[in-house]
PyMOL Python script that loads the backbone (N, CA, C, O; Angstrom):
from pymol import cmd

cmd.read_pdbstr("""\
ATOM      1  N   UNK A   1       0.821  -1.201   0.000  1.00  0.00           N
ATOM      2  CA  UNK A   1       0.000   0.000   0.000  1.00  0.00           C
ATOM      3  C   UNK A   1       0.858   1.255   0.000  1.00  0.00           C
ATOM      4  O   UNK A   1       0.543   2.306  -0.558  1.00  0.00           O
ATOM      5  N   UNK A   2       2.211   0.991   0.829  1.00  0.00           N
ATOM      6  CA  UNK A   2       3.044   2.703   0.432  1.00  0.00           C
ATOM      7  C   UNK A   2       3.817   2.471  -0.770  1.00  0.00           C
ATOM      8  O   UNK A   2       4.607   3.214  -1.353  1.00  0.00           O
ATOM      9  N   UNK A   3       3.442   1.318  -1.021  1.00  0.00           N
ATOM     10  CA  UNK A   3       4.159   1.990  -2.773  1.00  0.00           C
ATOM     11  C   UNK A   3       3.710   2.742  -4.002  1.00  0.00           C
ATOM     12  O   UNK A   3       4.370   3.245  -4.912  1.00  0.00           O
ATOM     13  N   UNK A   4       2.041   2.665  -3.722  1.00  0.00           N
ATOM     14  CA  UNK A   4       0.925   3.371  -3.870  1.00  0.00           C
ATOM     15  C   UNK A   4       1.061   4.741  -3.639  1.00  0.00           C
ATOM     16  O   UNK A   4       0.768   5.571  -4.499  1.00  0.00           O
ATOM     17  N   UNK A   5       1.537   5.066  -2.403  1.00  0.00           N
ATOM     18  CA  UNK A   5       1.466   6.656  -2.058  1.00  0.00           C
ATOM     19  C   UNK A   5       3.145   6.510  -2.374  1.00  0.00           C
ATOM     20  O   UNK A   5       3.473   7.076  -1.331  1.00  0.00           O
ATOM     21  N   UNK A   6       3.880   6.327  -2.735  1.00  0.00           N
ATOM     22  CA  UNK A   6       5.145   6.621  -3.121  1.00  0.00           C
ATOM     23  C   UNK A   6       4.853   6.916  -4.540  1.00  0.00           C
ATOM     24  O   UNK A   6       5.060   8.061  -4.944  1.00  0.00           O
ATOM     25  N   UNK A   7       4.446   6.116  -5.250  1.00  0.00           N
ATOM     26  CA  UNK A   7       4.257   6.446  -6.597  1.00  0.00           C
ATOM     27  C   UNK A   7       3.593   7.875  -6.833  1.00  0.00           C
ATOM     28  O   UNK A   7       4.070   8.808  -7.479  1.00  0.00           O
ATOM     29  N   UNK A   8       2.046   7.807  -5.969  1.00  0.00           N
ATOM     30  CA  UNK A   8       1.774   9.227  -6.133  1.00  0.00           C
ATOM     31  C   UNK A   8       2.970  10.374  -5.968  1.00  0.00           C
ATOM     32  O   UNK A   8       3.321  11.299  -6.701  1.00  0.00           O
ATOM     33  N   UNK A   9       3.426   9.907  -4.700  1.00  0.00           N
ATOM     34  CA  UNK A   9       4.035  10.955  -4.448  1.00  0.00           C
ATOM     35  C   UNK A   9       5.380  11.244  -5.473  1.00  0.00           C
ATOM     36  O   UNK A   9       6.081  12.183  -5.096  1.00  0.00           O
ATOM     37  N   UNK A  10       5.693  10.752  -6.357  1.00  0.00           N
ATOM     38  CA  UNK A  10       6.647  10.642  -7.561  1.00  0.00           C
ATOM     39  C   UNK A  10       5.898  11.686  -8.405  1.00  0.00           C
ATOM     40  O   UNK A  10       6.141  12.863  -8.668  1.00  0.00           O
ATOM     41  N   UNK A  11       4.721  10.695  -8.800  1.00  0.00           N
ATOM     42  CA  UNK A  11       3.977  11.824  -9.816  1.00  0.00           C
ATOM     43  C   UNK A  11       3.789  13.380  -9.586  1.00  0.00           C
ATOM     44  O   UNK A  11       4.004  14.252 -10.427  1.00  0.00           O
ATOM     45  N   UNK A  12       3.500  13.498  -8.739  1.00  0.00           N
ATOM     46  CA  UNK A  12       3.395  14.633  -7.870  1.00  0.00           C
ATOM     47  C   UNK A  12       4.825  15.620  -7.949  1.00  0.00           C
ATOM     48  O   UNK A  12       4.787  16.657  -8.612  1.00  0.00           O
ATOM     49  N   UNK A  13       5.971  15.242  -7.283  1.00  0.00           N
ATOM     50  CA  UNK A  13       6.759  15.707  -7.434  1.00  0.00           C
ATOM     51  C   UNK A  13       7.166  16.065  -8.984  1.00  0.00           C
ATOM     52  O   UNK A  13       7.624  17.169  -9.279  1.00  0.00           O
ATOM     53  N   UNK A  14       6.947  14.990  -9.974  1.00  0.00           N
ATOM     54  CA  UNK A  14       7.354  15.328 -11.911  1.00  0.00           C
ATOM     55  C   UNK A  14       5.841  17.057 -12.283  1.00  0.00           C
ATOM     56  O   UNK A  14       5.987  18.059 -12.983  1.00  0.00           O
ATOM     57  N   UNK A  15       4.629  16.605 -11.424  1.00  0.00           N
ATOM     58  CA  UNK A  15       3.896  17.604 -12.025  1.00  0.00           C
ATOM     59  C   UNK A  15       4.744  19.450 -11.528  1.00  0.00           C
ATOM     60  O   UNK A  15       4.666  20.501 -12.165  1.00  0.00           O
ATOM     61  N   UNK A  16       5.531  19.151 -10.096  1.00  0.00           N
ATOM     62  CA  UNK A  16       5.672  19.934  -9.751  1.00  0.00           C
ATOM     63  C   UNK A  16       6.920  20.734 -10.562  1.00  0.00           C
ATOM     64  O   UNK A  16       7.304  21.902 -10.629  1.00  0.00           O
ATOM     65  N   UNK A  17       7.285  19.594 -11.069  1.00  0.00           N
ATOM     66  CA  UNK A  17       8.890  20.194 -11.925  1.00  0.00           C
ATOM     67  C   UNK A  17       7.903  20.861 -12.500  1.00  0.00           C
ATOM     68  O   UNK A  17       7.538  21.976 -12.128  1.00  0.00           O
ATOM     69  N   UNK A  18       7.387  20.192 -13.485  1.00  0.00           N
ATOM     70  CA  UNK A  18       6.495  20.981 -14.748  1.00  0.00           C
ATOM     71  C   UNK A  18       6.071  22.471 -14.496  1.00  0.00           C
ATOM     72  O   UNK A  18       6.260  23.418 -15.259  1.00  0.00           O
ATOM     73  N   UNK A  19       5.580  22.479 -13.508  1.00  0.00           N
ATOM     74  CA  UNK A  19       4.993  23.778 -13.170  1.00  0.00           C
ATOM     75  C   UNK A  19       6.041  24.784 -12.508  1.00  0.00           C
ATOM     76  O   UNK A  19       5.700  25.966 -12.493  1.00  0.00           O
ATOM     77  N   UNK A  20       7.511  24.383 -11.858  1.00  0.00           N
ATOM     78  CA  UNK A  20       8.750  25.150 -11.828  1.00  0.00           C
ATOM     79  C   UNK A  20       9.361  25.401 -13.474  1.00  0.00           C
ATOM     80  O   UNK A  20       9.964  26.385 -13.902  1.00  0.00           O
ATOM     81  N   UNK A  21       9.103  24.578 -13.948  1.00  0.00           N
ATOM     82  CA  UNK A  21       9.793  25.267 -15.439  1.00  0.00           C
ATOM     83  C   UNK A  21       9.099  26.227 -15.948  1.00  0.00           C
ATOM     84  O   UNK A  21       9.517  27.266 -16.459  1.00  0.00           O
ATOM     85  N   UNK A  22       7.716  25.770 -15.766  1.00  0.00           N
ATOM     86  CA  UNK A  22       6.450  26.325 -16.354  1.00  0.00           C
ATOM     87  C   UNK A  22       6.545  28.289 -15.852  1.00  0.00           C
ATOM     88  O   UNK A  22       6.205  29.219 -16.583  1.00  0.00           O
ATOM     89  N   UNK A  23       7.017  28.379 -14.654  1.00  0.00           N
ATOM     90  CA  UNK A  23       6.647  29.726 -14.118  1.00  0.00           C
ATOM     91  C   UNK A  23       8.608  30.321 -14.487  1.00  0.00           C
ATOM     92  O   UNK A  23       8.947  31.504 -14.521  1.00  0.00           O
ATOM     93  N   UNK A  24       9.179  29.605 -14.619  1.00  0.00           N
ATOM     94  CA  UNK A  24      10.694  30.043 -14.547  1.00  0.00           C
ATOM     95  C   UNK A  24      10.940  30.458 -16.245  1.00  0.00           C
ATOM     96  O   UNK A  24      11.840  31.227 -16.583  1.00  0.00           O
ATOM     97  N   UNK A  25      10.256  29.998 -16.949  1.00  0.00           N
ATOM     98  CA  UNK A  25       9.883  30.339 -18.515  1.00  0.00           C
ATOM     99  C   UNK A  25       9.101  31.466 -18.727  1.00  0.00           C
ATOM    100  O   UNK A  25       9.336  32.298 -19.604  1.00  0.00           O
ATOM    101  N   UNK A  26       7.767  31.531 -17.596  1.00  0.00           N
ATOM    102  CA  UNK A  26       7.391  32.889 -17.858  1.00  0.00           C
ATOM    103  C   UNK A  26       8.152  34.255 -17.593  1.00  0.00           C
ATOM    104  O   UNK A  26       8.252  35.206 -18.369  1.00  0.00           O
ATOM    105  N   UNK A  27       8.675  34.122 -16.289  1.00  0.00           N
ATOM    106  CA  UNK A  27       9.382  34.945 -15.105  1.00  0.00           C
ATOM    107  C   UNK A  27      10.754  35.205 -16.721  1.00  0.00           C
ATOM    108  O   UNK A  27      11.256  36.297 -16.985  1.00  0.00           O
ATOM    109  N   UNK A  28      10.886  34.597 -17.086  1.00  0.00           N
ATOM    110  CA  UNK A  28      12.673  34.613 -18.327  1.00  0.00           C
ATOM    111  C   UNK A  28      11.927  35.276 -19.176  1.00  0.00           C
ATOM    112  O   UNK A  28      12.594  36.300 -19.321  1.00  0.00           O
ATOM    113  N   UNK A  29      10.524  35.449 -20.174  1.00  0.00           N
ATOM    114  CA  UNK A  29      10.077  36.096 -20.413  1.00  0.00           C
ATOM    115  C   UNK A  29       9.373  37.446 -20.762  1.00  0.00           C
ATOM    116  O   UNK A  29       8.932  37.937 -21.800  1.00  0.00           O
ATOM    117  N   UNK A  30       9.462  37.877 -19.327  1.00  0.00           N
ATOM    118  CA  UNK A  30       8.814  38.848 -18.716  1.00  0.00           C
ATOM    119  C   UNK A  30      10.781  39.687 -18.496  1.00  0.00           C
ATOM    120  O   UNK A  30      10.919  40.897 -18.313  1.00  0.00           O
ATOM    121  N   UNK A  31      11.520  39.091 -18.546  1.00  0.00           N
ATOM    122  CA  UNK A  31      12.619  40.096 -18.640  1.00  0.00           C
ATOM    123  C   UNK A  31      13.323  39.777 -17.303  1.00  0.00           C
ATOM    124  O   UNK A  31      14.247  40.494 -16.920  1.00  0.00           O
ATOM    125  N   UNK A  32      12.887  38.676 -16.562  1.00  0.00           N
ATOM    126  CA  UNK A  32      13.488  38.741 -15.154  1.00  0.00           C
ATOM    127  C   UNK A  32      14.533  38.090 -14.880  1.00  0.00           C
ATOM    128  O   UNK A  32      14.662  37.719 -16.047  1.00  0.00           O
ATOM    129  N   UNK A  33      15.840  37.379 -14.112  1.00  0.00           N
ATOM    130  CA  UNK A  33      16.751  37.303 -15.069  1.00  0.00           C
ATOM    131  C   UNK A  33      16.527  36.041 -13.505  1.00  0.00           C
ATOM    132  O   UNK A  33      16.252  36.298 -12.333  1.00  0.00           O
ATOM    133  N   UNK A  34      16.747  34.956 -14.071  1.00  0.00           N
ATOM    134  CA  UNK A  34      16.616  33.383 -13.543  1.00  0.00           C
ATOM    135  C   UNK A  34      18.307  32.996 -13.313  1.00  0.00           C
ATOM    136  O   UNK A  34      19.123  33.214 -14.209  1.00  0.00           O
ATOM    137  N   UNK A  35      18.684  32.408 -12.018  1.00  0.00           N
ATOM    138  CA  UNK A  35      19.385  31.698 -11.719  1.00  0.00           C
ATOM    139  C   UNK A  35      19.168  30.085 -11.480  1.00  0.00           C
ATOM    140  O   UNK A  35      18.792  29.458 -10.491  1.00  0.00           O
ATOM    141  N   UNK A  36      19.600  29.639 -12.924  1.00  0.00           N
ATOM    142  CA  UNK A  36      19.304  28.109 -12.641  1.00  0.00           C
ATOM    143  C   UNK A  36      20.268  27.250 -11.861  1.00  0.00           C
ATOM    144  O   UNK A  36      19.910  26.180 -11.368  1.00  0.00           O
ATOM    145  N   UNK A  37      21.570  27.754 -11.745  1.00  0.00           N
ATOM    146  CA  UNK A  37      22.232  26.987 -10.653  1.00  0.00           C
ATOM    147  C   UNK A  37      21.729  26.642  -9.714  1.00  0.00           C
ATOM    148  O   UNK A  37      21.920  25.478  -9.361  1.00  0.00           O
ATOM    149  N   UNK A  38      20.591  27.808  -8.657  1.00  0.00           N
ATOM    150  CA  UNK A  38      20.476  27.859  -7.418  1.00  0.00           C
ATOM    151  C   UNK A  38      18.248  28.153  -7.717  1.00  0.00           C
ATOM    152  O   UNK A  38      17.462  29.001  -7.294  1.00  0.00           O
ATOM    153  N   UNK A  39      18.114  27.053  -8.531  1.00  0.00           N
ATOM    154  CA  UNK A  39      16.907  27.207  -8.945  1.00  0.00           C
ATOM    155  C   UNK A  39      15.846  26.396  -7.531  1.00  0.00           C
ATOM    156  O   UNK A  39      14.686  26.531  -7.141  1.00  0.00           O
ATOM    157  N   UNK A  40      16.944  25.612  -7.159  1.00  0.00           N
ATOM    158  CA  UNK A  40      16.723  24.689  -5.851  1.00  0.00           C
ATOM    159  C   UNK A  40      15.959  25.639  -4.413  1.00  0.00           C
ATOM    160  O   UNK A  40      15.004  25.543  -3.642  1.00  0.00           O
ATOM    161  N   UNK A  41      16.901  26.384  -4.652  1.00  0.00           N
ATOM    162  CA  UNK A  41      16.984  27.360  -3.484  1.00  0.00           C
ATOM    163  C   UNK A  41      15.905  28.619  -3.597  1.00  0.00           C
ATOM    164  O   UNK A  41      15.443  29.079  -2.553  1.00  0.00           O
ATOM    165  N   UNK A  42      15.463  29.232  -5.037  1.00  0.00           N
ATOM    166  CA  UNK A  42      15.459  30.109  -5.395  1.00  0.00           C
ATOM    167  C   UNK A  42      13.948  30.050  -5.762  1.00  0.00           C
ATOM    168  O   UNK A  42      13.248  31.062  -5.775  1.00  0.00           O
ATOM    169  N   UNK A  43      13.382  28.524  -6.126  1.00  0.00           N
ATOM    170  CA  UNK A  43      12.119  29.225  -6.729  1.00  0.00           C
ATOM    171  C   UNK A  43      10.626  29.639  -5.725  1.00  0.00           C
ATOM    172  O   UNK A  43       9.521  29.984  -6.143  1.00  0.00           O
ATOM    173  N   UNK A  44      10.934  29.515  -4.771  1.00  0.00           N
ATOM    174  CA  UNK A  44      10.267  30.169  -4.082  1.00  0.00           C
ATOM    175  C   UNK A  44       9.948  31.375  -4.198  1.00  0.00           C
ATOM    176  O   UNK A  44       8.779  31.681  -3.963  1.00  0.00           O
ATOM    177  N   UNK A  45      10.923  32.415  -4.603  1.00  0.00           N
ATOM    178  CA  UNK A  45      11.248  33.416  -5.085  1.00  0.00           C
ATOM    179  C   UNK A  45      10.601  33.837  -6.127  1.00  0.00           C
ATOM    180  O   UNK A  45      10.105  34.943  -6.343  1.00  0.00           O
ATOM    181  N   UNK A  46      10.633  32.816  -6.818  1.00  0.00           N
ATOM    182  CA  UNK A  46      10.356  32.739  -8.371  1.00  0.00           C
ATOM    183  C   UNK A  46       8.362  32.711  -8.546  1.00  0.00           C
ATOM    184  O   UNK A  46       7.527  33.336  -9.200  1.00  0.00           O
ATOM    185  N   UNK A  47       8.357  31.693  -7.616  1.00  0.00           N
ATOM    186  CA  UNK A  47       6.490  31.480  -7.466  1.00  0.00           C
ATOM    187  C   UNK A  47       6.255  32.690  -6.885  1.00  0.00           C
ATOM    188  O   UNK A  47       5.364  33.309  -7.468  1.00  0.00           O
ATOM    189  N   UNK A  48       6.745  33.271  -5.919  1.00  0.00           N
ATOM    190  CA  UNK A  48       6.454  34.764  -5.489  1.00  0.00           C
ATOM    191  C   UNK A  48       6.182  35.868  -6.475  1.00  0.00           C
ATOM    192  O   UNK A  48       5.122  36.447  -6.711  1.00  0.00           O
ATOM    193  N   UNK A  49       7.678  36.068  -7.126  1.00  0.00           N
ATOM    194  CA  UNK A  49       7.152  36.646  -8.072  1.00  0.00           C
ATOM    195  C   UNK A  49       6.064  36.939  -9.341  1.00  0.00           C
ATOM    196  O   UNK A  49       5.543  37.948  -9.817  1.00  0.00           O
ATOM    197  N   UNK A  50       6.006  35.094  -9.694  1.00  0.00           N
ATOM    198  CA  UNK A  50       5.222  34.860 -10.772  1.00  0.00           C
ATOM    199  C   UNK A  50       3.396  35.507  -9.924  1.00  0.00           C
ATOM    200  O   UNK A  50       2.692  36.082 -10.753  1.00  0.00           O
ATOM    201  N   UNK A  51       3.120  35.461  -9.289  1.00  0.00           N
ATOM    202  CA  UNK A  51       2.308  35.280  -8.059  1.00  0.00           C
ATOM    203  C   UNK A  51       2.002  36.830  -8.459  1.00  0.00           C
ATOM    204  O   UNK A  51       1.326  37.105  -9.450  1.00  0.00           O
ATOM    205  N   UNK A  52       2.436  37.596  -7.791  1.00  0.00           N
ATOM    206  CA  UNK A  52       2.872  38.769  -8.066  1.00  0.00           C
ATOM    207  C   UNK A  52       2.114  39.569  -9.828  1.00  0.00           C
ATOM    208  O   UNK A  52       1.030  39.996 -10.227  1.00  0.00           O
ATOM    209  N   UNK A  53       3.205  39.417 -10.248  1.00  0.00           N
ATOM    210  CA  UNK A  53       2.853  39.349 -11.847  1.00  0.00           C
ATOM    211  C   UNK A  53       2.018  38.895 -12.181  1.00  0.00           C
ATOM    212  O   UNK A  53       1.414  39.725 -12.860  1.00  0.00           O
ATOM    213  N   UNK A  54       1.512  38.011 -12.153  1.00  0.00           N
ATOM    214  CA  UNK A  54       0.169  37.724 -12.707  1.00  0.00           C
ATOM    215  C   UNK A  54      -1.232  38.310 -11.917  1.00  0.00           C
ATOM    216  O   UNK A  54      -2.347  38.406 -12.431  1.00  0.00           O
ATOM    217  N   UNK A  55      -0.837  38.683 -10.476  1.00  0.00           N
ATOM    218  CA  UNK A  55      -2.214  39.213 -10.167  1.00  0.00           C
ATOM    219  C   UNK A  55      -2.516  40.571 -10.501  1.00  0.00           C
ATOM    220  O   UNK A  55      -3.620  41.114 -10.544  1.00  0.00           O
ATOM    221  N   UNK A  56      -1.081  41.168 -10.793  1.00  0.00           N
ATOM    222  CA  UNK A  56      -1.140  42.659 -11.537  1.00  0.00           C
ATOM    223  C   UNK A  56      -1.735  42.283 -12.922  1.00  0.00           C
ATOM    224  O   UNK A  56      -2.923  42.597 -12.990  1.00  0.00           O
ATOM    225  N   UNK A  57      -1.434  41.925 -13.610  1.00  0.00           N
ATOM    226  CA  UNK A  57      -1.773  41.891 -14.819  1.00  0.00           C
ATOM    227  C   UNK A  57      -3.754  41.399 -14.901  1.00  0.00           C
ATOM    228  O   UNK A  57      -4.701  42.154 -15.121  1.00  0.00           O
ATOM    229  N   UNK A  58      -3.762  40.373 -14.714  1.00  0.00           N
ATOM    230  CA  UNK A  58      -5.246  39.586 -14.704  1.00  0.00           C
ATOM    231  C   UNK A  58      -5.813  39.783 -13.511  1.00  0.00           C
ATOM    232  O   UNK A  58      -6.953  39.330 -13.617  1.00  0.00           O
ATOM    233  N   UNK A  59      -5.647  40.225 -12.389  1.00  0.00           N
ATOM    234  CA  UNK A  59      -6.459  40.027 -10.903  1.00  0.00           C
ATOM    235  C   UNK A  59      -6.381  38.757 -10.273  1.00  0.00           C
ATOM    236  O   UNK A  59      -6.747  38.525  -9.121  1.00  0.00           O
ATOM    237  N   UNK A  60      -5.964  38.067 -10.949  1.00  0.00           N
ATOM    238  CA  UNK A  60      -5.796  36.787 -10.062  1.00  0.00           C
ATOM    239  C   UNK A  60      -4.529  36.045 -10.077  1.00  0.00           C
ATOM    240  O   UNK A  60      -4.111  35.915 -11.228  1.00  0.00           O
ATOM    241  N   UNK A  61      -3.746  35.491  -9.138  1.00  0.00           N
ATOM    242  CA  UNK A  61      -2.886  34.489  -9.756  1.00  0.00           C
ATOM    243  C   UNK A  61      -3.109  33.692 -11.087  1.00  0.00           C
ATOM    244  O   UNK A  61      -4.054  33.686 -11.876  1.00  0.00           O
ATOM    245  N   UNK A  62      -1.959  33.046 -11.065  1.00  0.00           N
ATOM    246  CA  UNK A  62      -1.800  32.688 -12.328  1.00  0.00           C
ATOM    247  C   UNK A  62      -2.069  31.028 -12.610  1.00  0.00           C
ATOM    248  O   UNK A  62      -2.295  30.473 -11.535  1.00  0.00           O
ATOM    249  N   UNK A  63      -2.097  30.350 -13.442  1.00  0.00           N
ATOM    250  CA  UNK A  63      -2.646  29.145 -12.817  1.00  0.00           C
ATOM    251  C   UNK A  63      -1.229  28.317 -12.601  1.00  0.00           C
ATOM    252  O   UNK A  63      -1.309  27.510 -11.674  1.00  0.00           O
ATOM    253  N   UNK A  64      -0.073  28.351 -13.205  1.00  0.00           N
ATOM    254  CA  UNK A  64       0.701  27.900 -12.772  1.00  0.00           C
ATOM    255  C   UNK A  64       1.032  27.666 -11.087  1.00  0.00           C
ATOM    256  O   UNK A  64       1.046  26.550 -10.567  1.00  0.00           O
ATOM    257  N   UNK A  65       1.244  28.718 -10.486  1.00  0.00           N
ATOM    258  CA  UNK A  65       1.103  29.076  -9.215  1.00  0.00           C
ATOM    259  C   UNK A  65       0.302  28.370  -8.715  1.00  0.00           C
ATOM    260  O   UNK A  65       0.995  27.839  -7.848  1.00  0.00           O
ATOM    261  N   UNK A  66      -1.058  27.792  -8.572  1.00  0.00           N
ATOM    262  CA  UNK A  66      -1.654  26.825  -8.361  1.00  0.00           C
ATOM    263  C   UNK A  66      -1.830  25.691  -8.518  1.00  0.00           C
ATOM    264  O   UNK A  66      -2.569  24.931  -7.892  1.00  0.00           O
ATOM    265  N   UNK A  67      -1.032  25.461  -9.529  1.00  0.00           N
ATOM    266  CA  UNK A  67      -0.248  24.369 -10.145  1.00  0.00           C
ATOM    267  C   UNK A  67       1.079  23.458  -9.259  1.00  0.00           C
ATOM    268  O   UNK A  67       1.394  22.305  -8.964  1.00  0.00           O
ATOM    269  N   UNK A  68       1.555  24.891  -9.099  1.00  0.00           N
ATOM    270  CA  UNK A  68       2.929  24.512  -8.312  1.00  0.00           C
ATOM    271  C   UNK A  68       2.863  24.168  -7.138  1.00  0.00           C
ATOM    272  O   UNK A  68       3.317  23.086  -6.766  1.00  0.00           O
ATOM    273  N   UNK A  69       2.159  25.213  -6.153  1.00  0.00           N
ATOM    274  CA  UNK A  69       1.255  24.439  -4.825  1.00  0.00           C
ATOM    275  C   UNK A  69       0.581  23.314  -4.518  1.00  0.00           C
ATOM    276  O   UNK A  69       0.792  22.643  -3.507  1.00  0.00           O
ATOM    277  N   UNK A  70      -0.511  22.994  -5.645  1.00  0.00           N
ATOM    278  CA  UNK A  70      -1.068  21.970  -5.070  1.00  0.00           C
ATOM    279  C   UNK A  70       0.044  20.627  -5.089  1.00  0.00           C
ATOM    280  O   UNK A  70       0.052  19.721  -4.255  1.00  0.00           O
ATOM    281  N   UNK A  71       0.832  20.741  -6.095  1.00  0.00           N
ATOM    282  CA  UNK A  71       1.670  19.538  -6.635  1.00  0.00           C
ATOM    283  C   UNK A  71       2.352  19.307  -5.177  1.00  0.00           C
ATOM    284  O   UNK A  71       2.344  18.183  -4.675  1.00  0.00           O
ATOM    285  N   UNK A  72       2.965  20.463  -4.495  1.00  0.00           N
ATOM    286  CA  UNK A  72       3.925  20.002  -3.607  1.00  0.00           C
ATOM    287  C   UNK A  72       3.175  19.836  -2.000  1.00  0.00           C
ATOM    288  O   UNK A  72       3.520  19.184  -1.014  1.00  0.00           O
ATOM    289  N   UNK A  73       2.242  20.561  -2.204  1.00  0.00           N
ATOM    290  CA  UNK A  73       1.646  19.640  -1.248  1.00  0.00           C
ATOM    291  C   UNK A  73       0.767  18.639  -1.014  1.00  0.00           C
ATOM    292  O   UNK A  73       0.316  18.176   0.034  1.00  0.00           O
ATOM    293  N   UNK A  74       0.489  18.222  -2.834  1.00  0.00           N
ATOM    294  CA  UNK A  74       0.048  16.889  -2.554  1.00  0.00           C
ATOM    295  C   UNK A  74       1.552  15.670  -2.531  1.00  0.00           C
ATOM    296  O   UNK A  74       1.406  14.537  -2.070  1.00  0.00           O
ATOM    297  N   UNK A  75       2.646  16.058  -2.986  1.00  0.00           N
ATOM    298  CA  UNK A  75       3.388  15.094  -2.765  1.00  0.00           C
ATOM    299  C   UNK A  75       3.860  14.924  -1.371  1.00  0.00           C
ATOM    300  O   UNK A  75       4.286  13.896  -0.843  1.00  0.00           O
ATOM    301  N   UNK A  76       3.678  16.380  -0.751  1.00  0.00           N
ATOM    302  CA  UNK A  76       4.337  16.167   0.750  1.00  0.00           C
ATOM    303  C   UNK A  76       3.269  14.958   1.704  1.00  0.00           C
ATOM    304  O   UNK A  76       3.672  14.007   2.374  1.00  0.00           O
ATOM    305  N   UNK A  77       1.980  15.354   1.498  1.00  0.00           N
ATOM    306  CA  UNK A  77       0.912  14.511   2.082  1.00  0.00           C
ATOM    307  C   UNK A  77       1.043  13.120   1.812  1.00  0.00           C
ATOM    308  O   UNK A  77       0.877  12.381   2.782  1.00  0.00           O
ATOM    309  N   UNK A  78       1.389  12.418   0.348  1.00  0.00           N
ATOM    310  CA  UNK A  78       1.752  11.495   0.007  1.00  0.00           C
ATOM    311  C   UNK A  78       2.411  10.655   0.467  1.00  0.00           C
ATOM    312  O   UNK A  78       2.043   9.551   0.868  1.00  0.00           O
ATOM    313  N   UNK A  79       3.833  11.265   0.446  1.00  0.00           N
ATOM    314  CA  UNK A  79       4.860  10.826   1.402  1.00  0.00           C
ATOM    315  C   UNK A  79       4.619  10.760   2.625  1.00  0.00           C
ATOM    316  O   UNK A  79       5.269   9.878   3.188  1.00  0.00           O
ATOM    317  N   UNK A  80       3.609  11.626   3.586  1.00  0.00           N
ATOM    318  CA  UNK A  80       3.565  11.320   5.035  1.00  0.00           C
ATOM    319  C   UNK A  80       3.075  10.372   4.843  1.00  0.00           C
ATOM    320  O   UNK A  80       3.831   9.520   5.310  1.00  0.00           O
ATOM    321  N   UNK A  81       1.791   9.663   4.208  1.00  0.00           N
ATOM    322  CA  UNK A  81       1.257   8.604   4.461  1.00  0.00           C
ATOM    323  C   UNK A  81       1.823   7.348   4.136  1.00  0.00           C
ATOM    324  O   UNK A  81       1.613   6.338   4.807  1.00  0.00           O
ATOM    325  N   UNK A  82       2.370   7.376   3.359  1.00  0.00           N
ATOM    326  CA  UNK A  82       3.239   6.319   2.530  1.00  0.00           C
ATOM    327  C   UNK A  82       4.228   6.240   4.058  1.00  0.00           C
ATOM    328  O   UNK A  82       4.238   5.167   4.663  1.00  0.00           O
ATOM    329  N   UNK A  83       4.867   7.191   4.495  1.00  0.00           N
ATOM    330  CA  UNK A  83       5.547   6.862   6.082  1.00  0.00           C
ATOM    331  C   UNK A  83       5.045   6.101   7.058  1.00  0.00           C
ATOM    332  O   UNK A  83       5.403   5.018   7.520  1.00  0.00           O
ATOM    333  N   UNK A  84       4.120   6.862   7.317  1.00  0.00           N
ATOM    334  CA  UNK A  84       3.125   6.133   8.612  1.00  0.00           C
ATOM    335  C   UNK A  84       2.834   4.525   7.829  1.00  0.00           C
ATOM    336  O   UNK A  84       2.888   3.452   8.432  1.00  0.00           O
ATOM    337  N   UNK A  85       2.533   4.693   6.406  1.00  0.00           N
ATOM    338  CA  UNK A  85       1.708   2.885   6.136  1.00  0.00           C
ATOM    339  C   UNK A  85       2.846   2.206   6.516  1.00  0.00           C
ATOM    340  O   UNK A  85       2.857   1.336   7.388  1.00  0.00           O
ATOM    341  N   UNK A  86       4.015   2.661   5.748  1.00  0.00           N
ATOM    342  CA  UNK A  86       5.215   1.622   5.679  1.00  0.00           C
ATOM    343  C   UNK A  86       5.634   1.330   7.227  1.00  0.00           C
ATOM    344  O   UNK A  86       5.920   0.205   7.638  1.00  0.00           O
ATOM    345  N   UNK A  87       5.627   2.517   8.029  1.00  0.00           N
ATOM    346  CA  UNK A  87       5.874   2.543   9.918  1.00  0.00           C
ATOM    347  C   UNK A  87       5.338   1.781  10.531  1.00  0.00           C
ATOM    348  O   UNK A  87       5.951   0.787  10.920  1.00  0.00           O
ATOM    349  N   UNK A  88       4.216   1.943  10.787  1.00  0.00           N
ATOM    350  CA  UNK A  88       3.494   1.108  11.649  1.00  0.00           C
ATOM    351  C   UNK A  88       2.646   0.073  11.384  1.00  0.00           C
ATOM    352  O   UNK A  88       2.108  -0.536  12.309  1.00  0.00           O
TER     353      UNK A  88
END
""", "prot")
cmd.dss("prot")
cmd.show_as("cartoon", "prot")
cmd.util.cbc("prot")
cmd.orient("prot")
């Protein structure tokens, strides 16, 4: 059964890349100047901004940004459970 929520939690983590490239492509776009070395560290920064930018522009976030959230905290949830099944 936690290989089940491991897997999710895989998928989860690949949707979340998607949606870090996804906002780090717009943000390079828009003229903003991306450090991919320290993209690890940094895109927090990056969803902030995108966050930002898009609610100026349209009034609302952007859907990426919602994209990027739900992904990582459905993989974080994933993984807790996949812990606890495999734990106890």
């Amino acid at each position: 059964m936690s290989e089940t929520f491991l897997i999710l939690t895989l998928i989860c983590i690949v949707w979340g890349i998607v949606s870090m490239i996804a906002i780090t492509s717009f943000l390079h776009k828009r003229g903003r100047k991306i450090l991919f070395i320290l993209i690890n560290i940094m895109i927090f920064k990056y969803v902030h901004d995108y966050h930002q930018i898009t609610t100026e522009e349209n009034g609302k976030p952007g859907y990426w940004f919602y994209s990027f959230t739900i992904a990582m905290n459905l993989a974080l949830l994933c993984a807790i459970i996949a812990l606890v099944i495999n734990y106890s």
